[in-house]
N, C-alpha and C positions, 0 to 999 in steps of 0.2 A: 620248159622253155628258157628260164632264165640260167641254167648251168651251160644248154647248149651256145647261149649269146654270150655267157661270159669265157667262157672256152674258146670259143672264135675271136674273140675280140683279145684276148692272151698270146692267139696263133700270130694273129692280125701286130702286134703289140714286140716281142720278140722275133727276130726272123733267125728261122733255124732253130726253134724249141719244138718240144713233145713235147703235147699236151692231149690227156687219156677223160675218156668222157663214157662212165661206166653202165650198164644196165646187168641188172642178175643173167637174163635170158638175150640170147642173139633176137629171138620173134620181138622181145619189148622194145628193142631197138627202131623197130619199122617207123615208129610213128617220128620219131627221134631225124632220123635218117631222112625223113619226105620234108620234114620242116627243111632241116640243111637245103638242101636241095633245091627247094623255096627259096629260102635267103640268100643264098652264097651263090654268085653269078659263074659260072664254067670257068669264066678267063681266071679268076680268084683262085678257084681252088679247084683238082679233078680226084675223085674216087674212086678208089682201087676196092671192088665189089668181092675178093678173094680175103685180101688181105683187111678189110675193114677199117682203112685207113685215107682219108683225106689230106693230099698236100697242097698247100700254099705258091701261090706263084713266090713267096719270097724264103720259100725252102722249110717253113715249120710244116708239123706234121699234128692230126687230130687221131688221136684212137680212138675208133669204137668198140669197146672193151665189154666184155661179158665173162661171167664165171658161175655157171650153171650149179657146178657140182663145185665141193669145197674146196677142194685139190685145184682146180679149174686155174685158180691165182699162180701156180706156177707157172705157167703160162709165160708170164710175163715178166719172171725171173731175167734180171741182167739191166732191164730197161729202165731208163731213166726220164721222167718228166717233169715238165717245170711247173704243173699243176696238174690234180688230180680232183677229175667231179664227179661224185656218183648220186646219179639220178634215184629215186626212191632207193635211199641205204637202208629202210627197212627189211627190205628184201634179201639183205646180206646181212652172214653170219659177223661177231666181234673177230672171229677170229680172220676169217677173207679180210675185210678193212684193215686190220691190223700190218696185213701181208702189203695189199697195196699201199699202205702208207709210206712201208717204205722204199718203194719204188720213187717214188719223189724224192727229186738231190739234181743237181746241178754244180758243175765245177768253175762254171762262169759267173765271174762275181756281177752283182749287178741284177743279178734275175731274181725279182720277189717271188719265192715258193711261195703255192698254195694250195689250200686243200679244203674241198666244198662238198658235203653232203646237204642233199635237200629228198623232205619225206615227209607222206603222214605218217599218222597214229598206226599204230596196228602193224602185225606180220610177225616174220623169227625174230627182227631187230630191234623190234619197240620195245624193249628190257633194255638194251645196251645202249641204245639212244637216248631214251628217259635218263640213265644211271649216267650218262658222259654230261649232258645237256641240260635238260631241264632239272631235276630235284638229283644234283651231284654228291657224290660218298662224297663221307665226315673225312676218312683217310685222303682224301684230295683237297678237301676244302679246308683240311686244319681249322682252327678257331673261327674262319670265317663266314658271315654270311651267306646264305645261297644266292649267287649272283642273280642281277636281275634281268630280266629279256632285253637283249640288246649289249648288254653288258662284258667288254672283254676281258679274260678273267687268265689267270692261269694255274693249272692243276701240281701241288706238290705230288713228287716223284712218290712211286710206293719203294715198301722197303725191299724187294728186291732190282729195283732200277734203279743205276749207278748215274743219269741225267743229272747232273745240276737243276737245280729248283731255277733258275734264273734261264734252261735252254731248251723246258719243256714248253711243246706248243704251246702256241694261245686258243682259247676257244671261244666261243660266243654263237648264244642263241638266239635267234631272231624269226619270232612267230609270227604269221603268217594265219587271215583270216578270209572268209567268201568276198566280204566290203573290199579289202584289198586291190582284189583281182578283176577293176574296172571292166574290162571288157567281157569279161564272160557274166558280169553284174546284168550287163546289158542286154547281150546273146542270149541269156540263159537263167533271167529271174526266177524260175521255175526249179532249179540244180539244188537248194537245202531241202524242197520239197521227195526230191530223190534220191536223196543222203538218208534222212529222216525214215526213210521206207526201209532202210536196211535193219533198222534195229536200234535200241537207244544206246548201245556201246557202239557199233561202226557208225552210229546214225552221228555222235556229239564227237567223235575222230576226226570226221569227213566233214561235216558243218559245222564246229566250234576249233576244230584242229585241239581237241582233251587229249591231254598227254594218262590224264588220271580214269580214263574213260579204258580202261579195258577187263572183258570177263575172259580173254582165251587161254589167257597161262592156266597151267592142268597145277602146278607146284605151288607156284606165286598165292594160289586164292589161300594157302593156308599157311605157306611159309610163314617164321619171323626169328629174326635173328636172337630178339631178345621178348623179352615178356615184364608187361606191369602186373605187377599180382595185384588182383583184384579181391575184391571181399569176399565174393562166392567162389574164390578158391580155395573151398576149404581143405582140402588136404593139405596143399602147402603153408596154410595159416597154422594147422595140426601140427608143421616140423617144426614150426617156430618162426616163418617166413612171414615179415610184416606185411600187412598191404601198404602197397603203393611201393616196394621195393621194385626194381627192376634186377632182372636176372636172367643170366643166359638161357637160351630156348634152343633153338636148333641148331645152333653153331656154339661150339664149350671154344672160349676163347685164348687157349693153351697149346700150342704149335707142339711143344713138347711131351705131351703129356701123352703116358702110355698104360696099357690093361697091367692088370695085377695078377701073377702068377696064378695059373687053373682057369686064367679066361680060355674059353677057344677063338682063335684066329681063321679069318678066311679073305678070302681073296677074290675079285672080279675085273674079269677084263675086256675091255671095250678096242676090239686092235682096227687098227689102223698104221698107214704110211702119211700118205699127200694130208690128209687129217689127220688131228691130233689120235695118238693110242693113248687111253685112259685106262691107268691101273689104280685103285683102291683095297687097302686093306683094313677089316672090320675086327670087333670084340665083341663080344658077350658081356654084359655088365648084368649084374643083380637083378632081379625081378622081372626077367624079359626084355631087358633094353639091349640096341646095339649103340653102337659108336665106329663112325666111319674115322680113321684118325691117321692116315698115313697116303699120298698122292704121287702118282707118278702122270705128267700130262705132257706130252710131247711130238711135235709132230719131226719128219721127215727122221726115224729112226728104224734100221733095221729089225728085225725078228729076232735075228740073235742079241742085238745090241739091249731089245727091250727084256729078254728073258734076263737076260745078266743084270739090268735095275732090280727087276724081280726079285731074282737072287739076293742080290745085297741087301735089297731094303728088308727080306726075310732072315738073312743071316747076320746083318751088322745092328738090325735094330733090337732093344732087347725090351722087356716086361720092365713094370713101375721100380724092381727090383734092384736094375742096373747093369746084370749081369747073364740073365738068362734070357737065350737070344727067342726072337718070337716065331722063330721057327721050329720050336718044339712043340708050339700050342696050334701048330696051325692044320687044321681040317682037312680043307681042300680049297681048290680054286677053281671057278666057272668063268668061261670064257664065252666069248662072242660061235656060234656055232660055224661060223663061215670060217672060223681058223681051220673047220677040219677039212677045206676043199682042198682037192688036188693041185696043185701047180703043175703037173708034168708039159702043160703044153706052154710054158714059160720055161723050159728045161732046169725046173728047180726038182729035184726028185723028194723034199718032204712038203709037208705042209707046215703051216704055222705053227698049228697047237702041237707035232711032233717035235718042231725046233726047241718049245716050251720045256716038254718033255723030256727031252734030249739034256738040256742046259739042268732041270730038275728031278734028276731021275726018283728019287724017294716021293715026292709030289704026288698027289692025286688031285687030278686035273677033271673035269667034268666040264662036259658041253653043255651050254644053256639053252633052254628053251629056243625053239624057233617057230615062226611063222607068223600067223596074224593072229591066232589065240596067245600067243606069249606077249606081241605088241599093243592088243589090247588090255590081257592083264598087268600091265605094268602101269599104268597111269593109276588103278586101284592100289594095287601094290604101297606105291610112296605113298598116297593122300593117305591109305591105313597107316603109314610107318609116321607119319607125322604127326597123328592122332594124340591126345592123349591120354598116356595109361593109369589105373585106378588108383597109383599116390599123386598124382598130380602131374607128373612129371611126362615129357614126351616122348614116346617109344623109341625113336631113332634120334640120333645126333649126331653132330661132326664136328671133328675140329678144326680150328684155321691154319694146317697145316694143310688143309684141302683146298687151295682161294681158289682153283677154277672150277671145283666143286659146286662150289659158296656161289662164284658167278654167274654161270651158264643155269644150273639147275633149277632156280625158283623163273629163268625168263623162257622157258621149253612150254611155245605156244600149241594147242590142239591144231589137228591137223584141219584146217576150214573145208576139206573137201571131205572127210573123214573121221568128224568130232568124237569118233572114240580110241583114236590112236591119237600123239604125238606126232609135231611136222616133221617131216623127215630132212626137213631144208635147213632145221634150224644147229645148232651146235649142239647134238643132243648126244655124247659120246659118255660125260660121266655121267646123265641121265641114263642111259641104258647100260653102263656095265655093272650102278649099284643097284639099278632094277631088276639085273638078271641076279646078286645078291639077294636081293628081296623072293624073289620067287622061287630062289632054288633051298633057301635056307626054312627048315621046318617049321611052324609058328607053333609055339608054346599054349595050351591053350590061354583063353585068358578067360583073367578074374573078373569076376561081375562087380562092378562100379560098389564101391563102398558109398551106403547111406547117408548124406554130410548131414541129417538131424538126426542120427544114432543117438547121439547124446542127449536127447529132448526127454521128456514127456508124451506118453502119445496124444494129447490133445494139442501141446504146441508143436511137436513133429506134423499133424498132419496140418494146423494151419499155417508153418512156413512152406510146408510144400504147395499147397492151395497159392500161398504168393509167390513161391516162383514159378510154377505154372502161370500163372496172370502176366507176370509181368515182363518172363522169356517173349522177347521178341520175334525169335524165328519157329516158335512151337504156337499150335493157337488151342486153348483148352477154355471149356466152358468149365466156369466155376456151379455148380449144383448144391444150391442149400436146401435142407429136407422143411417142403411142406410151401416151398415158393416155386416157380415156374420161371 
C-alpha cells in the first residue's frame, strides 16, 4: 500500500512524469490494481487495461510493470521514469533490479529521482537484499560502521565501477514491524498467530520482519568466504596453521592467480541471451581439490560473440608459468544441454552448442546432464564440493576473479514448491553451469578422514574421543563406562 500512495502522489506531484510501480507477476498485480481503483476517482486518472498503465488528468503516467521471466525487463528498455517502486523486490532477481534501475533518469531538472523497494524476508532476493541493506559488504562500507536502521548512507563504488564515490546512490533501511501497521493491529490481532504457523524461519520473517532468520539457501548453509581455525582443526594445526588465524576458505582471494602446468582444465557453460550467459573455467589442484578461477558473465551477447570470450580466455590466458597457454591443459567443456536445440524454426540453421563447436573446432564439448534427476543432483553435488577434505582444506574453491560467482551462488534459495531442486526464479546461472562441472567431472575416490589422536596413546586417544563425542553439538552419543548404567 504504501509504494502504491507514494507513486500516485509522485504522479499527482509532477505533471507529465512516468512513474513505474513493479510486481514480479502480472496476477500479483490484481490486488495492487483494485486498491488504485479504490483510491483514485475516474475524473483523476483512467486505465488503459491492455497497456497497464494509468494516466493523470494532468498528463503523468503510472506503470504497472511486471517481469516474470528475467529477460522480462527488456521490456522496458528505452523508458524513462522519474521514480521506480517495486513492490515485494524479494521476488526479483539482483540482476532484473539492477536492469530497472536504470531506467530511472530524467532530463528535466527539478525532478527528485527515486527508487523504492519494499519486501519481506525470504524468496530468490533475500541474499541481495540483506547484502545491499541490512548487514552491507566490507567492500562498500570501507572502514565504516554498518549503518543503522534508518540511517542514510552511501555505498563506496567497487573496483570495477567508474561512479565517483560522491554520485553513488544513497540508501537507507527502514524496518518495518506487525505494531507498526495500526490498522491491520486492529482488523487482525490474530495475523503473528498465523505467521507463527508457518514455521520458525517464515514464522520470525513474517512476524519479527528477521532478515537473519532464514534456512532456504541450498549453498549459503555452508558457504564462507573465510575461516577461523579452530582448535579442533587439527589438520591444519598439523601444517603449522595457528588457531584463531583466519584464512581463505571458499573464495582464494587472488584475481590473478593461475593452475600450474599438468593441471587439467575444464570448462562449463550456462548459455543464455536476455540472462546473463555464464562461462567458468576450472583446475585440478593436489589431492583432489578444484578451483574455479576464471569468469565470463554477461548478458545480451550473441553465440558467436560468447564462443569467441571462450576462446580468448582459453588461448590468451596461460598456467602459473607465464607463458603456456591454458589451452593445452584443457579437457573439455560441458554446456547447458538446451544449446543443442534446433533453431530452424527461428531461421538459424545451427544450434548454439554447434556455433561453439564451430568457433572451437579442437574442443571437445559435452552436453550436461538434463532433466530433473540432474537438477536434483546438483544441490548435493556443491554442498559435497564444499565439504571438507581429510587435510583440512575444502574440496572446491574460487577465486575473486569470479564476483558474480561469489555473489549469486551462496543466495540460490530452494525451490518452496519443490525443496529438492533450486528456485528456478532465482539468478541461478553460475549456480548451474559449475554444477553441471560438478557432475560431469569424475570424483576421485576419497580418503578416509585421518585420525586427529593418531598421535595419542591408546588410552588418551580413546578418552579425547569420548570428549568430543560429548561435547559435538550436532552428533548426540552416549558416553558408556564399563560396570555403570
Amino acid at each position: 500500500m504504501f509504494a502504491l500512495v507514494e507513486a500516485v502522489t509522485i504522479a499527482l506531484e509532477y505533471p507529465g512524469c512516468k512513474v513505474a510501480l513493479f510486481r514480479r507477476t502480472l496476477k500479483q498485480h490484481k490486488e495492487i490494481l483494485f486498491r488504485f481503483r479504490s483510491m483514485v476517482p475516474r475524473w483523476c486518472a483512467t486505465f488503459n487495461k491492455q497497456d497497464h498503465i494509468a494516466t493523470f488528468f494532468n498528463g503523468s503516467e503510472l506503470w504497472f510493470g511486471y517481469a516474470q521471466n528475467e529477460d522480462d525487463v527488456y521490456n522496458y528498455q528505452g523508458e524513462e521514469w522519474v521514480a521506480l517502486f517495486i513492490d515485494e523486490a524479494s521476488h526479483f532477481t539482483e540482476f532484473q533490479v539492477l536492469y530497472l534501475m536504470t531506467r530511472v533518469r530524467s532530463a528535466v531538472l527539478g525532478r527528485r529521482k527515486r527508487i523504492v523497494l519494499t519486501s519481506n524476508p525470504g524468496n530468490v532476493g533475500h541474499g541481495w537484499l540483506k547484502r545491499w541493506f541490512v548487514r552491507p559488504i566490507a567492500e562498500e562500507l570501507g572502514a565504516r560502521p554498518v549503518p543503522a536502521p534508518g540511517e542514510v548512507w552511501r555505498p563506496l563504488p567497487k573496483p570495477h565501477d567508474p561512479t565517483p564515490p560522491d554520485q553513488m546512490l544513497t540508501r537507507a533501511f527502514i524496518p518495518a514491524w506487525f505494531a507498526d501497521n495500526h490498522a491491520l493491529v486492529r482488523a487482525d490481532p490474530g495475523y503473528l498467530s498465523k505467521a507463527w504457523a508457518l514455521g520458525a524461519s517464515k514464522g520470525k520473517q513474517l512476524a519479527e520482519g528477521d532478515w537473519d532468520a532464514d534456512d532456504a539457501m541450498i549453498v549459503g548453509s555452508v558457504w564462507q568466504e573465510r575461516h577461523v581455525v579452530q582448535p579442533t582443526d587439527h589438520e591444519l594445526i598439523r601444517q603449522g596453521i595457528a588457531a584463531g588465524k583466519v584464512i581463505p576458505w571458499h573464495v582464494f582471494p587472488r584475481p590473478d592467480w593461475r593452475p600450474a602446468v599438468g593441471s587439467n582444465i575444464f570448462g562449463s557453460i550456462d548459455y543464455g541471451y536476455g540472462a546473463p550467459c555464464s562461462i567458468h573455467l576450472h583446475a585440478t589442484l593436489p589431492g583432489g581439490h578444484t578451483r574455479t578461477f576464471l569468469e565470463f558473465y554477461k548478458a545480451r551477447v550473441r553465440d558467436v560473440d560468447q564462443a569467441t570470450q571462450l576462446k580468448a580466455m582459453l588461448e590468451r590466458e596461460t598456467f602459473s608459468d607465464g607463458k603456456t597457454p591454458i589451452l593445452q591443459g584443457l579437457q573439455w567443456v560441458v554446456y547447458d544441454p538446451a544449446m543443442r536445440n534446433s533453431r530452424q524454426e527461428t531461421g538459424l540453421s545451427k544450434s548454439v552448442a554447434e556455433v561453439y563447436q564451430d568457433a572451437m573446432p579442437r574442443v571437445q564439448f559435452r552436453a550436461g546432464a538434463a532433466g530433473r534427476p540432474a537438477r536434483v543432483s546438483r544441490p548435493q553435488r556443491w554442498l559435497d564440493a564444499c565439504t571438507t577434505a581429510p587435510d583440512g582444506l575444502p574440496w572446491w574453491t574460487c577465486t575473486t576473479a569470479c564476483p558474480d560467482l561469489i555473489r549469486t551462488v551462496p543466495e540460490i534459495p530452494w525451490d518452496p514448491d519443490d525443496p529438492e531442486v533450486e528456485d528456478d526464479a532465482s539468478e541461478n546461472h553460475a549456480y548451474e553451469d559449475v554444477g553441471r562441472f560438478f557432475e560431469a567431472r569424475p570424483h576421485q575416490p576419497r580418503v578416509k578422514e585421518a585420525d586427529p589422536f593418531a598421535h595419542l596413546d591408546p588410552i588418551s586417544a580413546a578418552h579425547q574421543a569420548a570428549l568430543a563425542k560429548r561435547y559435538d553439538g550436532k552428533r548426540k552419543h552416549r558416553i558408556v563406562v564399563p560396570g555403570m548404567r
